[in-house]
N, C-alpha and C positions, 0 to 999 in steps of 0.2 A: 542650671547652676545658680547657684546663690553667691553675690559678694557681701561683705557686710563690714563695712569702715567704720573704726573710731580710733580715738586718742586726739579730735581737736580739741578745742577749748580756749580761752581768752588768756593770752599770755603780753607780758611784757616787753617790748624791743630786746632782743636778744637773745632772748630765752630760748629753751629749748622743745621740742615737742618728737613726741616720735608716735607717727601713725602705723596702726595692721588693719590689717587686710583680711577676711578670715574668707573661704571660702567651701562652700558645701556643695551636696546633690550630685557631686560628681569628681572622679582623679582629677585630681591637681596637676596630674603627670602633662610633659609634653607641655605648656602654656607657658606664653608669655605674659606677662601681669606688667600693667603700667598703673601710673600718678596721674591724674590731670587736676587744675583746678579752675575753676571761675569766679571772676571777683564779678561784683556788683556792678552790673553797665557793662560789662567785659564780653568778648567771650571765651570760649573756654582754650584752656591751652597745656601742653606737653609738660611732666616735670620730671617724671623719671620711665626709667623702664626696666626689666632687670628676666633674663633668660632662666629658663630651667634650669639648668644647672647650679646658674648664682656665678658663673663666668662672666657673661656678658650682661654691664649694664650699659644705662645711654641716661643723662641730664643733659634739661636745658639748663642754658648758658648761665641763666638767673639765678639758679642751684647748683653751679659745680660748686665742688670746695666746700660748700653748706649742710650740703645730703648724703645721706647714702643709703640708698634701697638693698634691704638684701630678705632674702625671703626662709620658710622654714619646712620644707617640702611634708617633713613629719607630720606637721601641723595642721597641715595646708594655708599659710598665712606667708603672708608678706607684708615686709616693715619698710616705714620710709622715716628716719630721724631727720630731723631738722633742729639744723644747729644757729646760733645767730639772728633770729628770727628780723623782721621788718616790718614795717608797718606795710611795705608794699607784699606780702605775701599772704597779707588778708583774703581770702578766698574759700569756698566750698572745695573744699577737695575729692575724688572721685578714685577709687579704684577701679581698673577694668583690664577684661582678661581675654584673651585670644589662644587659640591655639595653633600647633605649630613652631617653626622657630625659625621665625620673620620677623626684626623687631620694627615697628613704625612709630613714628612722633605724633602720625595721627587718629584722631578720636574716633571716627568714623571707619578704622580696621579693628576696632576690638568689638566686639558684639556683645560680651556682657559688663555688667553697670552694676556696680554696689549704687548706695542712695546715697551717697557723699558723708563729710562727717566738716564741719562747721571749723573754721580756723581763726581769730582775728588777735589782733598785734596790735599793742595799743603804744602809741610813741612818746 
């Protein structure tokens, strides 16, 4: 399977962004697809998550009220809007996908990796 993330780019404090997710090589069906990002020095960490169905999501704490992941199963893509933007949310952002429907916060239960898509917030 192939992930392939974009939609970041150099935004203003506040502003908005909203990333997809696209994914190939294989059914979309049955997976869970999450967010991660890493900022520079950092490392990587949990930002959303969001079930096959599109019932059940999960955000860290940092992005409740901010985000909302919700996916396009037609498509096979999932989106993650980000509202409000900060400077602290500067990071490399990552989709990645599991299957199954088990959701986890962590990185090391999804086994596949888009190549990230570049975010920075300028204050």
């Amino acid at each position: 399977v192939q992930l392939q993330a974009s939609g970041g780019g150099l935004v203003q404090a506040g502003s908005s962004l909203r990333l997809s997710c696209a994914a190939s090589g294989r059914t979309f069906s049955s997976t869970i697809v999450g967010w991660f990002r890493q900022a520079p020095g950092k490392e990587r960490e949990f930002v959303a998550a969001i079930s096959w169905s599109g019932r059940i999501t999960r955000y860290a704490d940092s992005m409740k009220g901010r985000s909302t992941i919700s996916r396009d199963n037609a498509e096979n893509t999932v989106y993650l809007q980000m509202n409000n933007l900060k400077a602290e949310d500067t990071a490399i952002y990552y989709c990645a996908m599991r299957d199954g429907n088990l959701m986890y916060m962590r990185g090391d239960m999804y086994p596949y990796w888009g190549q990230g898509t570049q975010v920075t917030v300028s204050s």
